[in-house]
N, C-alpha and C positions, 0 to 999 in steps of 0.2 A: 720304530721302523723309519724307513729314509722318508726324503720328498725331492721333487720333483718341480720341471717347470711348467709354464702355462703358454695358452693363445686365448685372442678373443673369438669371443663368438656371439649369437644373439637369439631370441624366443621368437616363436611364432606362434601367431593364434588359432586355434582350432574350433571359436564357434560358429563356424561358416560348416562346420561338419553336420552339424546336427540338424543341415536343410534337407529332407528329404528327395527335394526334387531342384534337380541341377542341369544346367545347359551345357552344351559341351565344353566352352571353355571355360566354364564354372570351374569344370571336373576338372580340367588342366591346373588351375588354380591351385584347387588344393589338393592336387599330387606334389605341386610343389610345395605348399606347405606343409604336408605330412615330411618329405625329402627333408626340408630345413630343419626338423625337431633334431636333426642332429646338432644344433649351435644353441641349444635350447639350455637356459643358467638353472640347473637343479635349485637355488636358494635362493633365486628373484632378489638380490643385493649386490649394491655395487661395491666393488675393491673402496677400500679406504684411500685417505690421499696418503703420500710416501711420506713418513715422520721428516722431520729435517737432517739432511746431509744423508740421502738417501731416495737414491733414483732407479727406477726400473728401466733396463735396454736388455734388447734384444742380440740374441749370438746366433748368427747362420750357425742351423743343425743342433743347437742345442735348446733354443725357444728363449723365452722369458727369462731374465735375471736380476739380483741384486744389485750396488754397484753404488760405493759411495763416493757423495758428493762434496764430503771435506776428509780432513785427516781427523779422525775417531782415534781415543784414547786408549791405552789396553784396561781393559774393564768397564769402558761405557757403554750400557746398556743401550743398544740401536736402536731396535726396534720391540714396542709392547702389541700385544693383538689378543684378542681370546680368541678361541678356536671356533670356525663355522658352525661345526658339527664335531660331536664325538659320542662312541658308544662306549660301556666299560669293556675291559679284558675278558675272558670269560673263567681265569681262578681270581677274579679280583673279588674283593668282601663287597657285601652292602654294604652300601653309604647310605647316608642321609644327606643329600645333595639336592640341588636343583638340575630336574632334569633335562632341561635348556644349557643356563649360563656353567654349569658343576661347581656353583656358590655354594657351601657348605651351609645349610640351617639347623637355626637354632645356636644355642652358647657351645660354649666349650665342656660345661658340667654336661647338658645333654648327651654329646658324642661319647663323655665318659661312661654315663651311666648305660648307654646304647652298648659301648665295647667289653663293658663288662657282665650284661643283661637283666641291668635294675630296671630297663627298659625297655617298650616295645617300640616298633616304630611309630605304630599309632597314635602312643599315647604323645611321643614326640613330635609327630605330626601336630596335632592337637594344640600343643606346646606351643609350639612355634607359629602356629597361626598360617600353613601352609595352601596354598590354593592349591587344591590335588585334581585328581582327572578319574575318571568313573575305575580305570584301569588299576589304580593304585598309585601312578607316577605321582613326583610332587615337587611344585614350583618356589622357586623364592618369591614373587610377584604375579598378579593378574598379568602385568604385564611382557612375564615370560613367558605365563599358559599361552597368553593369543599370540603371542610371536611364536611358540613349539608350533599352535593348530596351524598360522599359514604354512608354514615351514613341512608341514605334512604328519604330524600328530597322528592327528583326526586318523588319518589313512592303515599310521601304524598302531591304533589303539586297538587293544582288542575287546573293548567295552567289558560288559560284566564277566563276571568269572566263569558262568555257565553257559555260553552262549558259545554257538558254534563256531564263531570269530576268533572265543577266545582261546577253544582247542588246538585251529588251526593257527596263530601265532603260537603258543606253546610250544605244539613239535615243530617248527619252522626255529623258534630261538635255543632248541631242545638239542636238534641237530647243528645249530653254527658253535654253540658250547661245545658239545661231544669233540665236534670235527676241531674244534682250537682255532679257530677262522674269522676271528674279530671285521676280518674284511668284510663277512655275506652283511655281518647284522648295517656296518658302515655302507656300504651298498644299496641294500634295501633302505636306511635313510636317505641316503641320496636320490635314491629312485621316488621313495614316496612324496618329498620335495620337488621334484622335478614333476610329478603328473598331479599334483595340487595345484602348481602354479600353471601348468598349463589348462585344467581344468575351470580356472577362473577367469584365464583370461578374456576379454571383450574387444571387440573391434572399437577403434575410433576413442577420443578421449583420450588429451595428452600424449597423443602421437602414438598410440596405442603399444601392443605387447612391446613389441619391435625395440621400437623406441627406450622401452621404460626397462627394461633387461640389461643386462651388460652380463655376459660369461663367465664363469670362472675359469675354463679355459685350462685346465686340469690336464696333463699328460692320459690321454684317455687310448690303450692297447685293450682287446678283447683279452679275455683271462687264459685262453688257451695260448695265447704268442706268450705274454708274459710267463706264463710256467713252463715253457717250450727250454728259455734261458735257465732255469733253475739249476744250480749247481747238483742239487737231489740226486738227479739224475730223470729218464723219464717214466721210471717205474713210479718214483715220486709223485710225478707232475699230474702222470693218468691218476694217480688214485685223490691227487686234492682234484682236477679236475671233477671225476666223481663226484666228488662232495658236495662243489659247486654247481653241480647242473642237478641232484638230488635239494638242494636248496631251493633253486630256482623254481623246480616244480611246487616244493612247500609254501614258497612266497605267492609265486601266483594265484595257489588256492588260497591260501588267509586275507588275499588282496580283493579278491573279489567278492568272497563274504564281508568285507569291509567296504567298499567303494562306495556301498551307497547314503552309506550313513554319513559318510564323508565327500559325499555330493561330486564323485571323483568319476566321470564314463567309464563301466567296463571294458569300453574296445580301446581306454588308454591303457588299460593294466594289461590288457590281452597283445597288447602292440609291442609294448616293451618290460614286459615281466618276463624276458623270453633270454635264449643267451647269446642271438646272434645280433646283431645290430650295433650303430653308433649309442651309448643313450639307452642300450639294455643294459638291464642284469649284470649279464657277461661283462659287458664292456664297463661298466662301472665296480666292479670287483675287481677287474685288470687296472680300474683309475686308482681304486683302494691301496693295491700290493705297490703301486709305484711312489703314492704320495701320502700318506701317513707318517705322524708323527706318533710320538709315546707322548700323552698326556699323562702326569702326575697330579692330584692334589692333596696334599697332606692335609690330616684330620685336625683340627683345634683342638682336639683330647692329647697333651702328650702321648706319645708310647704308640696310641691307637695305629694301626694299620692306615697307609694312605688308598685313594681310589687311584688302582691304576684301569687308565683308557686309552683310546687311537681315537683320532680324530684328522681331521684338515682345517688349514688353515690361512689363509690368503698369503701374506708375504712371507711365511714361513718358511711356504709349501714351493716358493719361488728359489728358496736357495739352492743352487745346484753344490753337486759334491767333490769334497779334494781330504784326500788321507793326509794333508797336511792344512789343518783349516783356520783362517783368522779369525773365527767366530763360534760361539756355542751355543744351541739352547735351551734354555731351563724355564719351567714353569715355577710360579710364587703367587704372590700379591697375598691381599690384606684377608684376614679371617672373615669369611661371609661376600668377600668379593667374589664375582666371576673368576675363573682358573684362567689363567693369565701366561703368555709364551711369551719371555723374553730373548730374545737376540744378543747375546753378551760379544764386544771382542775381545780376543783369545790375548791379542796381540796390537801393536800401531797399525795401525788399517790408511791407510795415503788414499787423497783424492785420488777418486777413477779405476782403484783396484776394486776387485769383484769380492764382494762377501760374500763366503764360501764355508761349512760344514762337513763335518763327516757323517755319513750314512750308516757307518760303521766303526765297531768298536777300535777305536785308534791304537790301541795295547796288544791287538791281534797281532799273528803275522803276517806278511806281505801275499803268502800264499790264501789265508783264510779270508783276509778284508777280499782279495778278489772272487772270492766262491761266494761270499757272501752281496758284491755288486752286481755280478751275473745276472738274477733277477731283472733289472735296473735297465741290462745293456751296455752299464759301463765299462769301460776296462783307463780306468785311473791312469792319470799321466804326472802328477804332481811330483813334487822334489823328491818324494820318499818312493813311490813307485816306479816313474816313471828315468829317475836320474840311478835306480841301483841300489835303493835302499833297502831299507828293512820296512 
């Protein structure tokens, strides 16, 4: 799927909430800090710096963009990034993956004997010496588990197997499969990132949340404007609407059988596990359908089936789109590395022109790439649509 641009924004702290007794302009206070959770950074990390020959400006009306800062080669790889966050497709195979960075573990004979069924996962777990999570998931490192739990893990695990937690993630990930809607599950991680990091926040100490936040700043439309645009039509739009507000109720429930384990207030899951709001549900499944990429990572087992996923991705997620694009990109890197998005250019890229992709399949026709940006908003002006093209 396509992406989108950004703005900033910033986190506010909510342990001033949990005073029972407040003066009146206490309460004013934290109206306004409830107000603010809409600039609130779902992944508490800052944007990376811009690789070299590669600067981020801003375009009245169209937000955030790429835009480089020398003349780029055709074929030099611009810009590397792994992805913030990504969940799988939902006909994609198991993997044996890390469920953080989508580092492949284990060798290449594992994957083989995994794709053939000389193996379990378990035993390959095992194998490979995996730091796993009571849920089943499994890490390349200690130090992706504790980076998954701030990230909001914890929120979205549904600990043991028989546990009423785990029911309710079940039919919650039961119904985003059925529905084909990679978005809800992307969503609900975003969301569960976003009220982990608010849940820990602290006043004071390094200039506190405020401060220590930076946005990701995401094209953020509630889900019902952005399916409003759908080519579908709106028989379409009502029924994935449906889907999504059937989802939203399932998350809510598996969220608050979970929050406490996950040390996360119920009245944040009950605030924004909802579908109206900045910073809901809703409006982070409208961030999803706008700025998602197709994550790939091929399996070390020749032959074997690669994991496909959706995800975001900071200066990816910044490329805005042209049916005529100097740039492409492809996910790679090294076996057992992190899944890795490179930025390729298509063509000679000249200081100060805008690196730009397609959103859509460039071999379509003029009429189809447009039904398919609709979604989006766009309506393509580039050499091929905009001059008369095909």
């Amino acid at each position: 799927m396509a992406i989108s641009r950004s703005s900033h924004s910033s986190l506010t702290c909510l342990s001033l909430l949990r005073r029972r007794r407040r003066r009146k302009h206490t309460r004013a206070r934290l109206h306004d800090s409830i107000a603010s959770l809409a600039a609130a950074n779902p992944l508490a990390a800052p944007p990376p710096p811009c690789p070299p020959g590669v600067r981020v400006r801003t375009i009245p009306g169209r937000g955030r963009a790429l835009f480089a800062s020398r003349t780029i080669a055709a074929g030099e790889i611009i810009v590397e990034e792994t992805p913030l966050l990504a969940v799988p497709m939902p006909d994609s195979v198991e993997s044996f993956t890390c469920e953080r960075c989508l580092a492949n573990l284990g060798s290449a004979s594992t994957h083989r004997m995994l794709a053939t069924g000389r193996m379990g996962m378990e035993e390959a777990a095992l194998r490979a010496r995996c730091p796993p999570c009571a849920c089943g998931v499994l890490f390349c490192s200690e130090r992706c588990r504790r980076a998954s739990m701030e990230r909001g893990h914890s929120l979205l695990c549904p600990g043991l197997q028989n546990s009423p937690a785990a029911a309710a993630w079940r039919r919650f990930r039961a119904h985003a499969r059925e529905a084909e809607l990679p978005e809800l599950e992307l969503a609900a991680a975003l969301l569960a990132a976003m009220l982990t990091r608010l849940a820990r926040a602290r006043p004071g100490g390094g200039g506190g949340a405020e401060a220590a936040a930076v946005a990701l700043g995401f094209v953020q439309e509630p889900v019902g404007v952005v399916l409003r645009r759908d080519a579908a039509g709106p028989e379409a739009a009502a029924a994935t609407l449906r889907q999504v507000q059937t989802a939203c109720r399932l998350l809510r429930g598996a969220m608050l059988l979970s929050c406490e384990r996950a040390a996360v207030p119920a009245r944040l899951v009950r605030r924004f596990a909802r579908m109206a709001g900045r910073n809901s549900f809703g409006s982070l499944v409208g961030l999803a359908f706008l700025n998602q990429v197709a994550v790939v990572v091929p399996s070390p087992a020749g032959g074997a089936p690669s994991l496909d996923a959706t995800g975001l991705s900071w200066l990816v997620c910044m490329m805005n789109h042209s049916c005529a694009p100097n740039a492409s990109v492809a996910f790679g890197g090294a076996p057992n590395a992190p899944a890795t998005a490179r930025i390729v250019a298509l063509r000679e890229v000249v200081a100060g022109e805008e690196i730009v992709h397609s959103y859509v399949d460039r071999r379509l026709s003029k009429r189809v790439r447009a039904e398919g940006l609709a979604i989006y908003g766009i309506r393509c002006q580039c050499a091929r649509c905009g001059g008369g093209g095909a």
